[in-house]
PyMOL CGO cylinders between C-alpha atoms (Angstrom):
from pymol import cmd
from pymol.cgo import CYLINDER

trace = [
    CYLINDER, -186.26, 69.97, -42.20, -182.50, 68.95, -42.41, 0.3, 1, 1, 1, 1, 1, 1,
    CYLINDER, -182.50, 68.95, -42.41, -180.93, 72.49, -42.35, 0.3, 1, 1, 1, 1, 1, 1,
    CYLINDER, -180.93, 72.49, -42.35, -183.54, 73.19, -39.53, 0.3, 1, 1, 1, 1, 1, 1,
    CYLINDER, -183.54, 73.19, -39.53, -182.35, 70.59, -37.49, 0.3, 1, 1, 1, 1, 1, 1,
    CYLINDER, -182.35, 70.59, -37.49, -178.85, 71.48, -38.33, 0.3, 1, 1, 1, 1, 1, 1,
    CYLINDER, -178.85, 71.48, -38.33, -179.36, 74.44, -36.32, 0.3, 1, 1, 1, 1, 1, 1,
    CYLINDER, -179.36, 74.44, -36.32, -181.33, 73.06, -33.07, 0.3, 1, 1, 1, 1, 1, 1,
    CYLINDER, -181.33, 73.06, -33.07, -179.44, 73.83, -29.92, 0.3, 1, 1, 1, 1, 1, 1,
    CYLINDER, -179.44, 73.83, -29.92, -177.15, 76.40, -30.97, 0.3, 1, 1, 1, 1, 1, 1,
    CYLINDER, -177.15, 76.40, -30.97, -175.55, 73.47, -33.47, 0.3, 1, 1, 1, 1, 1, 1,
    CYLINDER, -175.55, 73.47, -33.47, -174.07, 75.39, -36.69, 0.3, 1, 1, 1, 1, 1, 1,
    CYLINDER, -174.07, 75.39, -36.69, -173.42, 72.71, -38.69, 0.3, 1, 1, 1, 1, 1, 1,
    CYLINDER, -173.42, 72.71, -38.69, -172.51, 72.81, -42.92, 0.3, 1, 1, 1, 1, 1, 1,
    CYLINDER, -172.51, 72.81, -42.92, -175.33, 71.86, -44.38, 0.3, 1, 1, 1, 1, 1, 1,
    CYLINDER, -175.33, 71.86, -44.38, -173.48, 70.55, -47.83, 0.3, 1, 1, 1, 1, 1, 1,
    CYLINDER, -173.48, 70.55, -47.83, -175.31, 67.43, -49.69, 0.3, 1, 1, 1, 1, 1, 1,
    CYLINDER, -175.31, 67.43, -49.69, -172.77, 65.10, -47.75, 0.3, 1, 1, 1, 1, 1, 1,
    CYLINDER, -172.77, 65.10, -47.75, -173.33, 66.39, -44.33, 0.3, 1, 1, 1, 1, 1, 1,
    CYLINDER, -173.33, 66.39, -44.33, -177.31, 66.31, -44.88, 0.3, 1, 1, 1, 1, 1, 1,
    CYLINDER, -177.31, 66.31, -44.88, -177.05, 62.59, -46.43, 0.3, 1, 1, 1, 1, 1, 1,
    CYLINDER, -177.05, 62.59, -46.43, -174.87, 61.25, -43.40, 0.3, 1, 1, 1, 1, 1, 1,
    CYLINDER, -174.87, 61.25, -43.40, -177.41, 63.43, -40.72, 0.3, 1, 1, 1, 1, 1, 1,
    CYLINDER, -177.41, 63.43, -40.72, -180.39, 61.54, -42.49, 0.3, 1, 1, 1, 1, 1, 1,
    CYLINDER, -180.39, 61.54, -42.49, -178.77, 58.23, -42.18, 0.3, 1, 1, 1, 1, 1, 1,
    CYLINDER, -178.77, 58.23, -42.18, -178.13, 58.93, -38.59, 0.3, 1, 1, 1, 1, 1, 1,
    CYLINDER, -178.13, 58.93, -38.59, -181.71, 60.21, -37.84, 0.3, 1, 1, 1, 1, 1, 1,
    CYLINDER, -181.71, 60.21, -37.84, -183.32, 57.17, -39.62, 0.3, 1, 1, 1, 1, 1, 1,
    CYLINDER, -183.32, 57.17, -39.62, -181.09, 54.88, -37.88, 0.3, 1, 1, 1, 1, 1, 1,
    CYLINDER, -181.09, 54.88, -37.88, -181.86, 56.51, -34.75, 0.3, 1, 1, 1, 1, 1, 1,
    CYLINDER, -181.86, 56.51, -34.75, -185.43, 56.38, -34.94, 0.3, 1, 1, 1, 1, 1, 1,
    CYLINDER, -185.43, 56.38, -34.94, -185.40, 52.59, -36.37, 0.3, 1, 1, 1, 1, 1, 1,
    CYLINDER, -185.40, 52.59, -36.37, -183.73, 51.41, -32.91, 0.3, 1, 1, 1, 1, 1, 1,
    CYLINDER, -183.73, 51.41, -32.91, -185.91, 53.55, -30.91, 0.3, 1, 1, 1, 1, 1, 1,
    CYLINDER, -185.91, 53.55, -30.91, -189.07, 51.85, -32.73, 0.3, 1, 1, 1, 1, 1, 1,
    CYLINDER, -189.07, 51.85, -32.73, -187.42, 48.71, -33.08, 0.3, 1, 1, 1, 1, 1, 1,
    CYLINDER, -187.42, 48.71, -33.08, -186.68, 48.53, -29.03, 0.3, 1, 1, 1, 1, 1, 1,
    CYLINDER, -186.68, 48.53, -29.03, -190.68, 49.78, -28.13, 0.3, 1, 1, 1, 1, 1, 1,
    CYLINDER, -190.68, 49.78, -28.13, -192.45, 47.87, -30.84, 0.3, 1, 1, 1, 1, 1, 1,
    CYLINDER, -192.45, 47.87, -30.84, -190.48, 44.93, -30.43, 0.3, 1, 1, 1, 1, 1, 1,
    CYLINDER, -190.48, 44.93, -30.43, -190.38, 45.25, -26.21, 0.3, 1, 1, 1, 1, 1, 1,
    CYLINDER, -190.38, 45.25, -26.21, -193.97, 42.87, -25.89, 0.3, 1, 1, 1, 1, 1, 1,
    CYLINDER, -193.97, 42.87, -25.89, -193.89, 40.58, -28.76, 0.3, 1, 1, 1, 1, 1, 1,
    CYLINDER, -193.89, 40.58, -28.76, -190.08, 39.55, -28.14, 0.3, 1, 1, 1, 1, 1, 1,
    CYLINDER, -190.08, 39.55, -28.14, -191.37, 38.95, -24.35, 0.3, 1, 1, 1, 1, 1, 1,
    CYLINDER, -191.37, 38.95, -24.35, -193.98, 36.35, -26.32, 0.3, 1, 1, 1, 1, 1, 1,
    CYLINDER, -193.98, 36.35, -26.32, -191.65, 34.90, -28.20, 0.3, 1, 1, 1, 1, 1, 1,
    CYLINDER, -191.65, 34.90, -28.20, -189.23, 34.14, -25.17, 0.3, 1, 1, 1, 1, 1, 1,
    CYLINDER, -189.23, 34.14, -25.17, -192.10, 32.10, -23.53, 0.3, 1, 1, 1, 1, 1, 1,
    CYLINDER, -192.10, 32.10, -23.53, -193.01, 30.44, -26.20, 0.3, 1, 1, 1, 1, 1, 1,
    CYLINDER, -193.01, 30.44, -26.20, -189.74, 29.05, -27.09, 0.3, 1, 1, 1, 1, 1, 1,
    CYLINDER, -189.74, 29.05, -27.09, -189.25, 28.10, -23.71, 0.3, 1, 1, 1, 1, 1, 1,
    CYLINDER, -189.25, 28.10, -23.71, -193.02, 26.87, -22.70, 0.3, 1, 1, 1, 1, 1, 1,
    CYLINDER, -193.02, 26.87, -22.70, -191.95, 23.45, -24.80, 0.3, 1, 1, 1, 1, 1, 1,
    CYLINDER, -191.95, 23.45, -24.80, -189.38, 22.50, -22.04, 0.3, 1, 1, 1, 1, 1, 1,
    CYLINDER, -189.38, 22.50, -22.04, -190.57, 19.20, -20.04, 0.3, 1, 1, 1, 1, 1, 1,
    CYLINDER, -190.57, 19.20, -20.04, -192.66, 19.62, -17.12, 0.3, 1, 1, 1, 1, 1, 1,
    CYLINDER, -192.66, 19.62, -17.12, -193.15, 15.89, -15.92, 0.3, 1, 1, 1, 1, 1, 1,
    CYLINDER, -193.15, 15.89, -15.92, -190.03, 13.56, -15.54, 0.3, 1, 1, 1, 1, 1, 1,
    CYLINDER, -190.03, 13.56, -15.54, -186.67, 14.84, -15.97, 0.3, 1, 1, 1, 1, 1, 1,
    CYLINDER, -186.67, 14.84, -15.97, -185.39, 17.99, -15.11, 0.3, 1, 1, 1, 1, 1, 1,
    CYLINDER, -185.39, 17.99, -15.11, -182.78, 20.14, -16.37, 0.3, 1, 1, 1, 1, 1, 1,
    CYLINDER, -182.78, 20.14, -16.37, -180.42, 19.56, -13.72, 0.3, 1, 1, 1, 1, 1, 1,
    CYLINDER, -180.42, 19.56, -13.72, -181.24, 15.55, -13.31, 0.3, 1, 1, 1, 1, 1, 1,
    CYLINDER, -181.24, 15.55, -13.31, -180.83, 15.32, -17.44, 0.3, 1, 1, 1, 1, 1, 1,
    CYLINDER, -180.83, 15.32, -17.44, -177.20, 16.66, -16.98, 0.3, 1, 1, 1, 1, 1, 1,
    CYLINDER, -177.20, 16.66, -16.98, -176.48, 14.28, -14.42, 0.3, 1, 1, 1, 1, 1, 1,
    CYLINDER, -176.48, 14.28, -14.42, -177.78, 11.48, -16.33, 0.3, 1, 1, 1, 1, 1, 1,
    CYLINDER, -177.78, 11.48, -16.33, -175.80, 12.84, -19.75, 0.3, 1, 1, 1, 1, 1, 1,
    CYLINDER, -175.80, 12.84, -19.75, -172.60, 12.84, -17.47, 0.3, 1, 1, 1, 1, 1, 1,
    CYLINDER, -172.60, 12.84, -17.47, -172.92, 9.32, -16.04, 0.3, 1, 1, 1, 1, 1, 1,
    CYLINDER, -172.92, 9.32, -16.04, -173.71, 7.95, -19.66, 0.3, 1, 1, 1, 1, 1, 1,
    CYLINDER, -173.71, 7.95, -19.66, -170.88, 9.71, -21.29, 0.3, 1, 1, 1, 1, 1, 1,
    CYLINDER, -170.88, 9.71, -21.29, -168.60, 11.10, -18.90, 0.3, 1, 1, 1, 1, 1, 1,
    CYLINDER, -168.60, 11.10, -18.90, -166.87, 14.23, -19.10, 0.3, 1, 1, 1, 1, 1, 1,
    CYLINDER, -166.87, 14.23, -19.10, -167.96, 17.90, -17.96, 0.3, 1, 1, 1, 1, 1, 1,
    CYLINDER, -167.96, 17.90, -17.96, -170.98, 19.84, -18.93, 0.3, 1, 1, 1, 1, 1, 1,
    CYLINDER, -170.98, 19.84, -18.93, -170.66, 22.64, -21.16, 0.3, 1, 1, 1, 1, 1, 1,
    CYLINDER, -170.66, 22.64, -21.16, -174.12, 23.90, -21.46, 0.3, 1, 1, 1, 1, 1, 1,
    CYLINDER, -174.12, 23.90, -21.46, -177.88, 22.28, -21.80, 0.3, 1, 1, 1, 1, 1, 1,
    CYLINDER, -177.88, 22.28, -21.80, -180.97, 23.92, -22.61, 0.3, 1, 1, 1, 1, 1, 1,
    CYLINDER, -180.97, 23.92, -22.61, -184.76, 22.16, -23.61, 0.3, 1, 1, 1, 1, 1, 1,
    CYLINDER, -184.76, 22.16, -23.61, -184.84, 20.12, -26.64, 0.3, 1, 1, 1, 1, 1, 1,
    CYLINDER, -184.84, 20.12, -26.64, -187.75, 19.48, -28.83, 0.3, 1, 1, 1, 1, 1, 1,
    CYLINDER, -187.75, 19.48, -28.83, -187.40, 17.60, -32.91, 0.3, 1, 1, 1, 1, 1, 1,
    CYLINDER, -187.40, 17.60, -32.91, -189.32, 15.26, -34.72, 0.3, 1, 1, 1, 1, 1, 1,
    CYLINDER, -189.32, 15.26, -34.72, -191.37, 13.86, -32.00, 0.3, 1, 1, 1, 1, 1, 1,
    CYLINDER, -191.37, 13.86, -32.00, -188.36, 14.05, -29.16, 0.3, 1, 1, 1, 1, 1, 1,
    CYLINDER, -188.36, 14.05, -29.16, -188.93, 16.36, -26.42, 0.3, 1, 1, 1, 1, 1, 1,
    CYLINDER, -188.93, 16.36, -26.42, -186.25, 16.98, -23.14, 0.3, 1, 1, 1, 1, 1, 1,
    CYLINDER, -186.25, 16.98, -23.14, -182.95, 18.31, -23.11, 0.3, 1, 1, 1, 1, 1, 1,
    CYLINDER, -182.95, 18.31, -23.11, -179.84, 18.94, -25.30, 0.3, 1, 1, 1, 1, 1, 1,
    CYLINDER, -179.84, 18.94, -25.30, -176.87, 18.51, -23.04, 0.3, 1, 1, 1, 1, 1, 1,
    CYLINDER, -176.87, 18.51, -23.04, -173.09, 19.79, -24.61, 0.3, 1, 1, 1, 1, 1, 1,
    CYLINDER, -173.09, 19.79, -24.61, -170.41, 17.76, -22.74, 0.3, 1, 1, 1, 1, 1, 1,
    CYLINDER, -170.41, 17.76, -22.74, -166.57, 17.93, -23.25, 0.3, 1, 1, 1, 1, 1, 1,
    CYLINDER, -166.57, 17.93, -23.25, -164.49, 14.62, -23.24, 0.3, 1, 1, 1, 1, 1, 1,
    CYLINDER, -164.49, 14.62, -23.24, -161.05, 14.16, -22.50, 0.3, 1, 1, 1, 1, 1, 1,
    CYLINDER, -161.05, 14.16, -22.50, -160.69, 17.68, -22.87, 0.3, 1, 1, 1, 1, 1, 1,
    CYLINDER, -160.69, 17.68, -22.87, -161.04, 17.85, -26.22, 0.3, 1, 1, 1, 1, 1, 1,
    CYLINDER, -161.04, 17.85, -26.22, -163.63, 16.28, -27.70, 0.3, 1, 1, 1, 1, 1, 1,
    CYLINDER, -163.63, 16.28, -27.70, -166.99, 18.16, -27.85, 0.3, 1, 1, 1, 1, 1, 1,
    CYLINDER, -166.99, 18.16, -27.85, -171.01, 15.78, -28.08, 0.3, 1, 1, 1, 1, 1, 1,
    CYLINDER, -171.01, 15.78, -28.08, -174.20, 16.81, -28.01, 0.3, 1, 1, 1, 1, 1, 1,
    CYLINDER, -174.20, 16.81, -28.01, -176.59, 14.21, -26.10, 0.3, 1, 1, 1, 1, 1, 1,
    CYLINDER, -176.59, 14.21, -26.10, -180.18, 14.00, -25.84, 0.3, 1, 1, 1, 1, 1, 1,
    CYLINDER, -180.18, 14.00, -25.84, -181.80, 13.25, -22.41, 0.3, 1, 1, 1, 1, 1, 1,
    CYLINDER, -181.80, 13.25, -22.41, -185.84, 13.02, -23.21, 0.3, 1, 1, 1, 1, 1, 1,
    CYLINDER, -185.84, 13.02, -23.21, -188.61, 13.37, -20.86, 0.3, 1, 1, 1, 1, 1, 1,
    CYLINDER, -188.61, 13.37, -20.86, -187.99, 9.61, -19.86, 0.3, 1, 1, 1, 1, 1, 1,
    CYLINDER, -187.99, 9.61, -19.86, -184.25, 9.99, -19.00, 0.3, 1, 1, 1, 1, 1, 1,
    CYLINDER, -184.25, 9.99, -19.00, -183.36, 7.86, -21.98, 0.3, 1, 1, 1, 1, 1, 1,
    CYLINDER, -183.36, 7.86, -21.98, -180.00, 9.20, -23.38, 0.3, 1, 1, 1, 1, 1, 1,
    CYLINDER, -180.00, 9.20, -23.38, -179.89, 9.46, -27.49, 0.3, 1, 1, 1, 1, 1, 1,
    CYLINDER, -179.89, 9.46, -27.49, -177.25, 10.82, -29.45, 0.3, 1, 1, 1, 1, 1, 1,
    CYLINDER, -177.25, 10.82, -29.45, -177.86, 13.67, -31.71, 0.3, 1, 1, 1, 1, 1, 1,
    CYLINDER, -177.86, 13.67, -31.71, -177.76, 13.05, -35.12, 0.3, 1, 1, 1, 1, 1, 1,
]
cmd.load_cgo(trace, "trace")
């Protein structure tokens, strides 16, 4: 099957042991991120929702938990995204202070501000 495709398309290719090893590598790998990017096209859509369907829905909001992470600490917002450990659900906000300093604060659904341990 090797030499054959060695020859598809007007391809004259050596066929030594090397050659066919390396075109068999290629060809698996090839056909592993082909059925990697179909089989994996739906459930990696699930998984997207379900890591984000745990975000807060009543009370604070993404861009109100920032807001309240800045006035309590100060400083300017590097990123936030939802939050959800051991009970605590709301948002993880990354502010930089002074320039130079980097903390992680936890806003929950209530607006309380806790630092992450």
């Amino acid at each position: 099957m090797v030499a054959a495709l060695c020859k598809v398309g007007g391809m004259n290719l050596p066929t030594s042991r090397r050659n066919v090893r390396h075109l068999r590598k290629l060809l698996f790998g090839a056909l592993m991120c082909l059925a990697s990017g179909t089989l994996l096209a739906g459930p990696l859509d699930g998984i997207v929702k379900e890591a984000n369907s745990f975000a807060p829905t009543n009370g604070v909001t993404l861009k109100k938990a920032t807001e309240i992470a800045r006035n309590e600490r100060g400083g300017r917002v590097l990123s936030a995204k939802p939050y959800r450990r051991s009970g605590t659900i709301g948002y993880e906000v990354r502010l930089l202070i002074d320039g130079e300093r980097v903390v992680n604060v936890i806003v929950d659904t209530d607006g309380r501000v806790r630092n992450k341990k």
